[in-house]
N, C-alpha and C positions, 0 to 999 in steps of 0.2 A: 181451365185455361192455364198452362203453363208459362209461368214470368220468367222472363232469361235476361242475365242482365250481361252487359259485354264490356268487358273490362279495356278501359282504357290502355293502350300499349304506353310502356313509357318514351319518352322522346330518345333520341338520337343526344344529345345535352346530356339529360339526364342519367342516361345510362352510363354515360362517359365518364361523368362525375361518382357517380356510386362505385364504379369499379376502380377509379384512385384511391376514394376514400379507403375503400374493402382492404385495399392491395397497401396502400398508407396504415391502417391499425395493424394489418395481420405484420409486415415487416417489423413496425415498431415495437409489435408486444412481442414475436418474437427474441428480436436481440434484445431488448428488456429483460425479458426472461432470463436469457443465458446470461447476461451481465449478471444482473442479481444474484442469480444459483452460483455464478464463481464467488461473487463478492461473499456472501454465504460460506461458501464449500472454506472458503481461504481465512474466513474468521476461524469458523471452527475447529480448520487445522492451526493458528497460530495458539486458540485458548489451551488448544492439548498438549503443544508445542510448549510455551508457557509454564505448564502443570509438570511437566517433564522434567523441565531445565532449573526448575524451583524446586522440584523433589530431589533431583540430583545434585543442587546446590545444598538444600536441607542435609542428603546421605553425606556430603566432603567433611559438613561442618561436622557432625557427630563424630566421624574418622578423625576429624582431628581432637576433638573436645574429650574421646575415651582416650585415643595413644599416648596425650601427654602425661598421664598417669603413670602408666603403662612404662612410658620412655622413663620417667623419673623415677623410680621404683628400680628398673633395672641398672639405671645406672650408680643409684646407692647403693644395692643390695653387698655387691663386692669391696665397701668401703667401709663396711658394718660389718660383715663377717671377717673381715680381715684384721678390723682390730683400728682401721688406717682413722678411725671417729672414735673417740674414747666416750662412751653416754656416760658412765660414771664421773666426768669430768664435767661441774657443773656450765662453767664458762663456755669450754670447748661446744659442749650441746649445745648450749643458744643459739651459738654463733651461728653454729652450722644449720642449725633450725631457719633459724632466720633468713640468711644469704642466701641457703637453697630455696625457699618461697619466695623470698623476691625476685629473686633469676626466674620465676614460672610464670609462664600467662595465668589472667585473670581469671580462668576456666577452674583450676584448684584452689578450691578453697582456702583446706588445710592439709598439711604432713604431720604424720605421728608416730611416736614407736612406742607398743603396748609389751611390757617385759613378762616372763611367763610368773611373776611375783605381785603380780597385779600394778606394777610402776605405768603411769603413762604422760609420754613430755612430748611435744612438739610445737608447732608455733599455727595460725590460724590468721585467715584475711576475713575482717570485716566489712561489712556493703560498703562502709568511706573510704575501703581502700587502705585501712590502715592493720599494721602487724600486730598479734599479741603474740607473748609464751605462753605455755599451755603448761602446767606442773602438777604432778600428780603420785604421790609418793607418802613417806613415814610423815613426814614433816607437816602432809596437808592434812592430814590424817581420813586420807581415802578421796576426799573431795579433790574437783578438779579447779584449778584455780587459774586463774588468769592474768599476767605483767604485760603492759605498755613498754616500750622496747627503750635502749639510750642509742645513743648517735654509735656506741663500741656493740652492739647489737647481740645488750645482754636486757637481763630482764632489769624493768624499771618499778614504776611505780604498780600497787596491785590494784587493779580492774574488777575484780568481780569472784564472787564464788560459783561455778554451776553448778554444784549439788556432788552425791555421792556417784561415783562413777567410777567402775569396774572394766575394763579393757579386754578380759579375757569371757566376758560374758557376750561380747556384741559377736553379730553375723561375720561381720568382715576378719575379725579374731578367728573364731573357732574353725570357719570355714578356711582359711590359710592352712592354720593348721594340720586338719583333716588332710589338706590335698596334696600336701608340703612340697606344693610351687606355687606358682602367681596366680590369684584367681579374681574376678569381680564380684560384689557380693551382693545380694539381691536388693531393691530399692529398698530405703526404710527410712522412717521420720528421725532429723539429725537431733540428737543430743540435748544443742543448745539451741541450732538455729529452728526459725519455726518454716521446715523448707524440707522435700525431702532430697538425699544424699544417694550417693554411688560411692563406694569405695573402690580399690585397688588393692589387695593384701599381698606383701611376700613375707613366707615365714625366713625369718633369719638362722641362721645355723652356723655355731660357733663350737668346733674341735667336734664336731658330729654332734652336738644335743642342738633341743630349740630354743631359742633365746627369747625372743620374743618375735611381735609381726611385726612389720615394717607398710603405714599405709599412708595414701593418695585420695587424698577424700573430696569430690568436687557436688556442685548445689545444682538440684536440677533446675532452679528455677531460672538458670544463667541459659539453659537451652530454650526457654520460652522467650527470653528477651533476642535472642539469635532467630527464632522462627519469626515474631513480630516484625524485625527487621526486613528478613527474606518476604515478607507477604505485604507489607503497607504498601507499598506502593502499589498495587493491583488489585487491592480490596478483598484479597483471595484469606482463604485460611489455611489454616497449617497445624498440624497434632499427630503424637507420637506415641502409640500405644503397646504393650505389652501383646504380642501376637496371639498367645493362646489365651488370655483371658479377658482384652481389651483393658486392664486397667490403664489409666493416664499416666505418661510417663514425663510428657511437654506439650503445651496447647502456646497457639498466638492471638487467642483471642480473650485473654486474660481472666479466665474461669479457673476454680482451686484446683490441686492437681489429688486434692485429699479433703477429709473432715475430721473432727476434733467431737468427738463424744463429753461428757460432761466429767464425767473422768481420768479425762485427758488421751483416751485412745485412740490412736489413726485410726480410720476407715480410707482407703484409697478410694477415687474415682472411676467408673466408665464413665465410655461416652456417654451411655444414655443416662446416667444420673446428671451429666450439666446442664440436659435440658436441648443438647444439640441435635435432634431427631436428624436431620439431616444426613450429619456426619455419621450417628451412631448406625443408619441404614444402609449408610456406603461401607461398613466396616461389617456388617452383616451378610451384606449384600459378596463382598471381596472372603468370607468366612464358607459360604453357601456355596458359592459357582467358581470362586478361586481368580478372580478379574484383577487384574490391577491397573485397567485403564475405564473409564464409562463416566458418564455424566446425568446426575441426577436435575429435580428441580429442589429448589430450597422457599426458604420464605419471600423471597423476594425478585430471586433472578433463577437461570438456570444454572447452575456451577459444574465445571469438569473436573473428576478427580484420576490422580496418579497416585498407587500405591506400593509403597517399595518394602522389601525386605530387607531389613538388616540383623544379619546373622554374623556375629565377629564376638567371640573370647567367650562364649558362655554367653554372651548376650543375644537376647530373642528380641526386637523391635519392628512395629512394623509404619513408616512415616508416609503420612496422610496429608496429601495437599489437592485443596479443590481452590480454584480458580473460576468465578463469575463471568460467566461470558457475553454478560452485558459491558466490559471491559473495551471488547472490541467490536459488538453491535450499534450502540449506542452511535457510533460514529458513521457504522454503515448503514444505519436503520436512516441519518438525516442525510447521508450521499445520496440513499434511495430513494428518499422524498424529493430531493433538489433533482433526483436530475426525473424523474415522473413531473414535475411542474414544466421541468425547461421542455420534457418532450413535449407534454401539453401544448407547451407555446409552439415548441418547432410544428407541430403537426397542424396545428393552426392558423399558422403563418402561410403553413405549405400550402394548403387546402384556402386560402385568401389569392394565393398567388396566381394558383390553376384556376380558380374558379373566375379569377379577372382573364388571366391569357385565354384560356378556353370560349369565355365569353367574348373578348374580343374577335377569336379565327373565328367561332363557329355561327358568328349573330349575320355575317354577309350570307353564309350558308341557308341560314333561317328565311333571309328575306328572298333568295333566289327560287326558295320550296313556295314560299309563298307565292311568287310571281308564274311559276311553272303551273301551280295549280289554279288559279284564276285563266292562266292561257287555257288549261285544257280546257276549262268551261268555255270557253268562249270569248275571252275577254284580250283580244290581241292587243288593246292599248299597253297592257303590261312590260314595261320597261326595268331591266336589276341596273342599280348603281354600282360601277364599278372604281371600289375604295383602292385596292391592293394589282401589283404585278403577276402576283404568282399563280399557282393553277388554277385557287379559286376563281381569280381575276381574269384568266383566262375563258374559264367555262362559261362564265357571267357573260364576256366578252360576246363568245361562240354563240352563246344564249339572245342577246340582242339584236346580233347581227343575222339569226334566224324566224328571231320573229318579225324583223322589220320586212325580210323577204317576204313571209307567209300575209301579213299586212298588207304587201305593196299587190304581191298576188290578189288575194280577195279583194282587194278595193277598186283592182284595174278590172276582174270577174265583173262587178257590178256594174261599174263605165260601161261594159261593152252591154250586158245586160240592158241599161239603160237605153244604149245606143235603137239597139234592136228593138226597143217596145216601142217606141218613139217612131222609127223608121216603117215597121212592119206591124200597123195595128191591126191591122186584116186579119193576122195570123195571128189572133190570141191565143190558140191552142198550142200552139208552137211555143208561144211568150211563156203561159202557164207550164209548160212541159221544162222549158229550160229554166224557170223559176223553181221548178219541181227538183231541176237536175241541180240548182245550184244550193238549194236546199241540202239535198241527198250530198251533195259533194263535200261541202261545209263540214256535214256531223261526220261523214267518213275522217275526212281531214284530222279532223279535231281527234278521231278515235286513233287513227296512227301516230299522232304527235305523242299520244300519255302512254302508248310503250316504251319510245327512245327516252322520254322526260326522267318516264319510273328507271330506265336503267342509270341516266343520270348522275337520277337521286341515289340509288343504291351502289354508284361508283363514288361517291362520296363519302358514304360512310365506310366503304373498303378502304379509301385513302385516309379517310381519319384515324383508322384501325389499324390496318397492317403497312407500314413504312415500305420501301423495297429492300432487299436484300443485302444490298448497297450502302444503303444509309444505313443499316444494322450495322455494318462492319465501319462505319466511320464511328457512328455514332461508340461503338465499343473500344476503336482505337483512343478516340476523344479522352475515353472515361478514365483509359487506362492510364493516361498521361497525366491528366487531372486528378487520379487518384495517388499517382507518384507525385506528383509538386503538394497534394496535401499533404502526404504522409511529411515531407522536409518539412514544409509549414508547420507541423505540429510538432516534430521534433523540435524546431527554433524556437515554436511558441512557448515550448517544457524548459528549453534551457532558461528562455529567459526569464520562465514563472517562479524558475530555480533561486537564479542568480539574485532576483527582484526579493525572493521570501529569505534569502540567504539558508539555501537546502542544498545546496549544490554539493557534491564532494569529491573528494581529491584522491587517488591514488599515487601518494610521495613517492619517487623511487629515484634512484640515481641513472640517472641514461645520459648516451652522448648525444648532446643537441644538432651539434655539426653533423651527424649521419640521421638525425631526427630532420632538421630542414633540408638535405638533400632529396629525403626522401617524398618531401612532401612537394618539392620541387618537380621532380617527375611524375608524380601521380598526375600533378595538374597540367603537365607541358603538354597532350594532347589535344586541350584547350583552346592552349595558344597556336600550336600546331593548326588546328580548323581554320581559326579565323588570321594566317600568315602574321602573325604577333611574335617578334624574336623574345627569346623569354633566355636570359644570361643572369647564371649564376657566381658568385663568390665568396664560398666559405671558407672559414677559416678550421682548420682542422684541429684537433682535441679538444674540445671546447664541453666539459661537462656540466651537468646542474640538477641539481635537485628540484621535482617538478613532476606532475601529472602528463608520461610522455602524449597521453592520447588526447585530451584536452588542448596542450599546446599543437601537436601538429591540426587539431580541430582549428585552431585558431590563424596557423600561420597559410593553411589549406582558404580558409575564409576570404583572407585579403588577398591572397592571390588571385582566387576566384572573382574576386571585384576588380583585380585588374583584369585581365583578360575579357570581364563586360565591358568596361568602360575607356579602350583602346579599340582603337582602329587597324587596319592593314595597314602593314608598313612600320607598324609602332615598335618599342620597345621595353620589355619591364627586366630592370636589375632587381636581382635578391642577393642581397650581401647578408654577414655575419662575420662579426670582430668583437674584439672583449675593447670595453673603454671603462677604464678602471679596475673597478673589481666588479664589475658588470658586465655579460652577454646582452648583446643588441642584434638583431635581428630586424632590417631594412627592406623594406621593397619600394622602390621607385621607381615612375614609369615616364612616358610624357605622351599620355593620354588627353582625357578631355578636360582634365584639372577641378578644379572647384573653387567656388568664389568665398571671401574672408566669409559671408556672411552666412555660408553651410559650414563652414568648420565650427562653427560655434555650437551646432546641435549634431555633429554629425554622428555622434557616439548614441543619443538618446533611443531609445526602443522605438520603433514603427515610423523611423524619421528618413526619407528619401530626396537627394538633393533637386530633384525636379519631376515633377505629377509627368511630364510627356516623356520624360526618358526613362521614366518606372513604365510606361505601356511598352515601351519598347524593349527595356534589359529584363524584366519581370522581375518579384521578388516583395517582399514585404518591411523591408527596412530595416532585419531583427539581423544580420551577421554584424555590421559595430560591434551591436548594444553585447552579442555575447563573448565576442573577441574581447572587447571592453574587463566585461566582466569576470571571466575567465584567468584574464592575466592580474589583474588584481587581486582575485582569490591566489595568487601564488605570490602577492609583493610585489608584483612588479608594476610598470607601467604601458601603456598606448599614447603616442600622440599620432598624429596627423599635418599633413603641412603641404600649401600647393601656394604658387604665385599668383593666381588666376585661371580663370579660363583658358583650354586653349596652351595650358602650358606644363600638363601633367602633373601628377600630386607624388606624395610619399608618406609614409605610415611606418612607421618605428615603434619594436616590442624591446 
């Protein structure tokens, strides 16, 4: 024996409900989606964006940080070979040592000049910023020695011994010489400080032989405190390496740029000896495949990096900034969350709403299916309550007034039935046969009613389904119009989320106002135009100002617009413009329907409307004041308001 089981159909309700819901999540996860994937797409171009604009701030500084050597170098060199600086003049050299490093930004160190007799004098900045002399000669006997400056910016008190020191033995020396013009000389651990150095050499040339270098010495560690700057505030990093071989040239994350063997030997740094696997992969990674833009993940976040080339004077650098793109998810990760809750709720609310309205139209429906099916059995006492006018109301209507006929029929059938058995008992056969036929006629009856009943019911669920053609095209005229007074609504609601967070901003520029409110005059006379509203102008002509032209005409377009609501036929509104002091004023006055002392008081505030029945009627949400208000304030100026009463037109002065 085969078991069949026969599934319930779902109701006419029910199905109604399932396909809102369906049609309710598929919309919502759609624009969810695309929201997101922009909110996304638009972090990721700002962190690259970002990474860009901070490697290219990083490439300026370095342009400036080598040039000025560079510049100061060339501009002694002719002052030295010429004779016009006497070095054999003890004073004279100080001086000039001196003066010229203080005239220098804080990027150079020191200035030297190393004599081909092994002599070397110059002057040197220490981290407090303060000058010494540097002397090095018979007298020191080969040591390089050290004076505290006098107020005549000669050498003062003595400072310090550094040790034995030979001028013509360092990089920045020999390497001059060799090229015998300006060169840079390769990184190397300075002298005295515990930092490493860049030079600048120009050999000097006096009557055709060499005299000595002439050099520009600055502290790299000065370009680490310049990259910490460029990246704190983004959490991002920043480093500077030697192209072909990665050693460190500048880091912002305050790792050595070198090490110190126990003998006192540099070793410089890579990236991958600080420990920075990250960075050292993006520098592997930019070596391998030749990338200078990608984003890796790190210990913590994902970071984007920009790698630049710097190729200028002999110099090979290559500057490395990654930027954390949790910088700018972080914010979109909790927009994401906020607005999946609100949907949450809006979807919830929606689906509370339908499922009340729906249940309200379609419960008369239910009771009429009910009452239809009970008739076709048999059961004519069934009577539908009729709650509502409209078609439902109708059918119901149609529906009672049907079955009281079919009622009235069968009950008078019977009477006569009666009549006849009563009258004619002779003839039971006859009785029995029309008792047979009234039988027969009944179930017939009943079997033509549940055609017309079933089409009914199945024209109902057509009308709950498919609207006509008609109401499509209102119903979409409706939407379109309700989607344009949103769209204003949310623009007013932005301004004034603006004006309210103080985010608003201004575009300053000099414009003439007097052809800025005529023009906003006309835009609006159309307005007044419709509704037979004289709308007279009076400007005052040259009238200039400094100000956000698009904003004010926003503003002076606002209160016009509120007069032209709040006038009648027949009315009229002046717009003047005159200077009263050293002030431009801008007046619109009308004698409209006025306003009472007791709305002037709020009449400026956000979402404030001077009467609930005359907001059904002019429509509008109360936000033009509040951003007129606010607008003109963000520029200095002022708004008042002012009307005698009711009944006696107002006035509004910018």
């Amino acid at each position: 024996m085969k078991l069949t089981l026969k599934r319930k159909p779902l109701s006419f309700r029910k199905m109604n409900i399932l396909i809102f819901v369906l049609l309710l999540l598929a919309a919502v996860g759609f624009t969810d989606y695309v929201l997101f994937s922009n909110w996304l797409n638009s972090a990721e171009q700002n962190v690259m964006s970002l990474a860009a604009s901070t490697n290219s701030q990083i490439f300026s500084q370095i342009d400036n940080f080598v040039a000025a050597p560079q510049r100061l170098n060339a501009a002694n060199r002719s002052l030295l070979e010429n004779l016009v600086v006497d070095l054999d003049n003890k004073t004279e050299r100080e001086k000039f040592f001196v003066s010229l490093l203080e005239s220098m930004a804080p990027e150079i160190y020191s200035i030297s000049y190393g004599s081909t007799n092994g002599e070397y004098y110059g002057a040197r900045r220490t981290f407090n910023d303060e000058i010494q002399i540097m002397l090095n000669d018979a007298s020191t006997g080969g040591h390089s020695w050290y004076y505290s400056i006098t107020p005549e910016l000669t050498a003062g008190a003595f400072v310090m011994d550094a040790g034995q020191f030979d001028p013509r033995t360092r990089d920045w020396y020999t390497a001059a010489v060799k090229s015998g013009q300006p060169v840079f000389s390769s990184i190397y651990k300075h002298f005295v400080m515990e930092d490493l150095a860049l030079s600048v050499s120009t050999p000097i040339y006096i009557d055709g032989q060499i005299s000595g270098v002439f050099g520009s010495h600055i502290i790299l560690s000065r370009i680490d405190t310049h990259l910490q700057n460029q990246v704190a505030a983004h959490g991002g990093l920043a480093v500077i390496v030697e192209r072909d071989n990665g050693l460190l040239v500048a880091n912002s994350f305050g790792s050595p740029n070198y090490t110190k063997t126990n003998g006192g030997e540099v070793n410089r740094l890579t990236l991958k000896a600080t420990g920075n696997t990250f960075l050292a992969t993006a520098f592997q990674r930019y070596q391998e495949e030749g990338q200078h833009q990608f984003h890796l993940p790190g210990a913590d976040d994902e970071y984007y990096f920009q790698l630049t080339d710097y190729k200028k004077n002999g110099i090979d650098w290559l500057v490395i900034t990654a930027i954390p793109q949790n910088l700018f998810l972080a914010g979109i990760n909790n927009a994401i969350t906020i607005a999946l809750l609100l949907t949450a709720m809006v979807c919830l609310i929606a689906f509370i709403i339908y499922y009340s309205v729906t249940n309200r139209y379609l419960k008369p429906i239910g009771s009429l299916i009910e009452a239809t099916e009970k008739f076709a059995q048999g059961d004519f006492s069934q009577r539908v309550d009729i709650v509502r006018q409209d078609e439902i109301g109708k059918i119901a209507a149609a529906y009672n007034h049907l079955a009281d006929t079919l009622d009235d029929l069968v009950n008078n059938l019977e009477d006569t039935v009666r009549e006849r058995t009563l009258e004619l008992e002779a003839r039971n056969e006859n009785l029995r046969q029309a008792d047979q036929s009234k039988n027969e006629f009944i179930n017939a009856l009943s079997h033509e009613l549940r055609n017309p009943l079933a089409a009914i019911i199945a024209g109902l669920s057509v009308y709950e389904l498919a609207p006509s053609a008609q109401k499509k095209e209102r119903a979409i005229e409706i939407i379109r119009r309700q989607a344009e007074q949103l769209n204003r609504l949310v623009d007013d609601l932005l301004d004034v989320t603006r004006i309210m967070r103080n985010k608003a901003n201004l575009q300053i520029e000099r414009f003439d106002l007097s052809e800025l409110v005529m023009l906003a005059v006309e835009a609006q006379r159309p307005l007044f135009d419709a509704k037979s509203i004289n709308l007279v102008a009076d400007i005052s002509a040259d009238i200039s100002v400094d100000g956000d032209p698009v904003r004010v005409s926003q503003s002076i377009s606002n209160l016009l617009h509120n007069a032209s609501k709040f006038c009648n036929e027949g009315d009229t509104t002046w717009v003047s413009l005159f200077r009263e002091g050293k002030e431009a004023v801008i007046a619109i006055r009308d004698n409209g329907i006025g306003i009472t002392p007791e709305d002037l008081d709020s009449l400026f505030e956000p979402f404030t409307q001077i009467d609930s029945k005359l907001d059904r009627q002019k429509g509008g949400l109360g936000l033009g004041l509040s951003i007129v208000k606010g607008m003109i304030e963000l520029h200095g100026g002022r708004v008042s308001a002012a009307s005698e009463g009711l009944g006696k037109g107002s006035e509004f002065r910018i």
